[in-house]
N, C-alpha and C positions, 0 to 999 in steps of 0.2 A: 362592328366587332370591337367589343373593348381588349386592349391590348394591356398587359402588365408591367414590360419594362418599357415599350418603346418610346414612350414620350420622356422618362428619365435619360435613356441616352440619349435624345439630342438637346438637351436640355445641357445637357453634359457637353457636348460637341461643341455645342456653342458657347458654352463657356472657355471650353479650352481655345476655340477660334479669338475669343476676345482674349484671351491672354498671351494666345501666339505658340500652344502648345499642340500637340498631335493628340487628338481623341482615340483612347484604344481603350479596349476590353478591361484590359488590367487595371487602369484610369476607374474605367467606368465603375469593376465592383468593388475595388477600395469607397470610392464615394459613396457609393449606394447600399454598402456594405453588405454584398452580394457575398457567397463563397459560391469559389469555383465548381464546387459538388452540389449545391444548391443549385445553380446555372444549369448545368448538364443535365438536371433534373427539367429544368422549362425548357430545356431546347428539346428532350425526348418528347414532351407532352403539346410542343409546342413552337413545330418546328418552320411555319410560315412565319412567326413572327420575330425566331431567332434572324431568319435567311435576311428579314428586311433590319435587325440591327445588325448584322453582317457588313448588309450593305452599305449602310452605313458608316462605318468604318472605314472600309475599302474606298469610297467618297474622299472621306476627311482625310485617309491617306493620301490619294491619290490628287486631290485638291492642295494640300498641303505647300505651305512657303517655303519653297524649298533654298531659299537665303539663311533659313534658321534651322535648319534642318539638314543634313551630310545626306548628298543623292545614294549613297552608298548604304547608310544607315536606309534610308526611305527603302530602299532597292531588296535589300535581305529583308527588311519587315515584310513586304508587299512577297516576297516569293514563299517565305516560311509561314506569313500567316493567310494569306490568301489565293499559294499556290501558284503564283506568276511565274514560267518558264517554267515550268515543270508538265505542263500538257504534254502528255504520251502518245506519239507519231502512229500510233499501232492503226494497222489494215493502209499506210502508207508504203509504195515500193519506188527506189527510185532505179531507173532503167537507164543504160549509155549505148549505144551502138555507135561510137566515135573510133576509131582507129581502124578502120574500115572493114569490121563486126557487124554482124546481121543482126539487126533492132530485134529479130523475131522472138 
């Protein structure tokens, strides 16, 4: 399967890794000269190969030197764009029968 952007993003990825920068989306369509509504259009039509530049990203963030890089900074990217700590407990119950209460 030929792929349309995904060899530009890592092409990209690795460049930002030799320079010591964080590879993101935003990065990505400035160079590529990508617009954001252009994009959203290949991810509707073309949504396997959006999820593997996702994954991407999420990598290079996640890999990332975090000497050059504010864990905190890293930490709000990682939850705002890839949804980290935001997983929803739902069909979770949590039960006590401590204080000598019937577990039942």
């Amino acid at each position: 399967m030929k792929y349309k952007y995904l060899s530009r993003a890592e092409e990209y990825a690795q460049s930002c890794r030799k320079s010591g920068l964080l590879a993101n989306k935003a990065g990505f369509f400035r160079q590529s000269k990508i617009t954001p509504k252009e994009y959203d259009g290949f991810v509707r039509s073309n949504p396997d190969e959006a999820a593997l530049i996702d994954a991407l990203f999420e990598d290079e963030a996640l890999n990332a030197d975090t000497k050059k890089l504010s864990a905190t900074v890293l930490n709000l990217y990682m939850k705002y764009r890839f949804g980290y700590g935001e997983k929803d407990a739902e069909g979770y119950t949590v039960e006590s029968g401590h204080d000598g209460e019937d577990a039942e």
